[in-house]
PAGU-724683 format. One record per residue (C-alpha): residue number from 0; y, z, x. Coordinates in steps of 0.05 Angstrom, whole numbers. Layout:
<pts>
num NUM | py Y | pz Z | px X
...
</pts>
This chain:
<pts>
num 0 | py -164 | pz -623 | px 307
num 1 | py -109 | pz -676 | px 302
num 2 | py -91 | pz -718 | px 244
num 3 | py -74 | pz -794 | px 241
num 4 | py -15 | pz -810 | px 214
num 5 | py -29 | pz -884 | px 191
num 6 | py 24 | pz -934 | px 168
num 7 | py 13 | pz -939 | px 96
num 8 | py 2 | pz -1003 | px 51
num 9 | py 60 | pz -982 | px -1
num 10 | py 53 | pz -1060 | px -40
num 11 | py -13 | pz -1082 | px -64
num 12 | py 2 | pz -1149 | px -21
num 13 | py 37 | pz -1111 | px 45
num 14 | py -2 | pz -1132 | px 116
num 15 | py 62 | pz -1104 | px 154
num 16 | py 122 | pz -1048 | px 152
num 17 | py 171 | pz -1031 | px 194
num 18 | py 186 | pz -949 | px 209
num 19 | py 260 | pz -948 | px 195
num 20 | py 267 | pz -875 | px 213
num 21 | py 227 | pz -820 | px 240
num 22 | py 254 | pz -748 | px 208
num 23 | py 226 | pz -706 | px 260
num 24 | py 222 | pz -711 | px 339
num 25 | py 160 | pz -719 | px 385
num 26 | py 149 | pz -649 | px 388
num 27 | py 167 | pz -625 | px 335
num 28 | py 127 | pz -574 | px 288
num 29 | py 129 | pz -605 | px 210
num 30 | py 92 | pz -570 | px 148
num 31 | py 49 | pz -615 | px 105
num 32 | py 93 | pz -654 | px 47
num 33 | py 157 | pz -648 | px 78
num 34 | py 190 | pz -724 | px 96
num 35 | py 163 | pz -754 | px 165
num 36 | py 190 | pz -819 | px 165
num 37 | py 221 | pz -878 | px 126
num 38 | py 192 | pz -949 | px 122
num 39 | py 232 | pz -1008 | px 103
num 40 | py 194 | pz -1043 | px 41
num 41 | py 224 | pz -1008 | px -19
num 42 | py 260 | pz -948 | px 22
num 43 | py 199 | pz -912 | px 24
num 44 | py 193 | pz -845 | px 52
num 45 | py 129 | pz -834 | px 79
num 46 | py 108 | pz -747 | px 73
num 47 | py 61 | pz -710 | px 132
num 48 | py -6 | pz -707 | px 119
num 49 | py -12 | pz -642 | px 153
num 50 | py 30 | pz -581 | px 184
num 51 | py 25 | pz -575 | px 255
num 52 | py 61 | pz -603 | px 322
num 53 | py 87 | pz -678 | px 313
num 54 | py 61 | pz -736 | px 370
num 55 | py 92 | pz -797 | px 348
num 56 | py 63 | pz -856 | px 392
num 57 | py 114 | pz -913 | px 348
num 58 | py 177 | pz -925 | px 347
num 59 | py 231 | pz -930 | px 292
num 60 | py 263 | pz -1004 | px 289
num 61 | py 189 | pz -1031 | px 302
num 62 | py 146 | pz -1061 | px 250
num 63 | py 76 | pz -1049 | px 246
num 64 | py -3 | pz -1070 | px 211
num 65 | py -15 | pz -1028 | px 151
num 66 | py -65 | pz -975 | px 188
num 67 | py -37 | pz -971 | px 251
num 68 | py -44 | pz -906 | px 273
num 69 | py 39 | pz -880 | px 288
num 70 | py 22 | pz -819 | px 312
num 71 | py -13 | pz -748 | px 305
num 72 | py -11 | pz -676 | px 283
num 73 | py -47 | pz -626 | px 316
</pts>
């Protein structure tokens, strides 16, 4: 079954982020804990929630609602 892979709320106040970076490639297999991608508001690096293959349906350079779903690991 595939997991979400939501944007974060990082700041208490934070409605939005933008995905500076994605680590890994659509594609991709990750493990669970290692770095997935980067958001903007305080360099964040955002870890996988799960090990498996990566879907990413956002792009980096975009900014996003806190929840938005950025992609999936199945």
């Amino acid at each position: 079954m595939a997991v979400e892979i939501l944007l974060p709320q990082t700041t208490p106040t934070a409605q939005r982020d933008r995905v500076t970076r994605w680590f890994a490639h659509d594609g991709d297999p990750v493990r669970e804990g290692e770095p997935l991608f980067a958001l903007e508001s305080g360099n964040n690096t955002i870890a996988a929630p799960a090990s498996g293959v990566l879907k990413i349906n956002a792009s980096s350079d975009a900014s996003y609602e806190v929840g938005t779903v950025l992609g999936y690991i199945d």
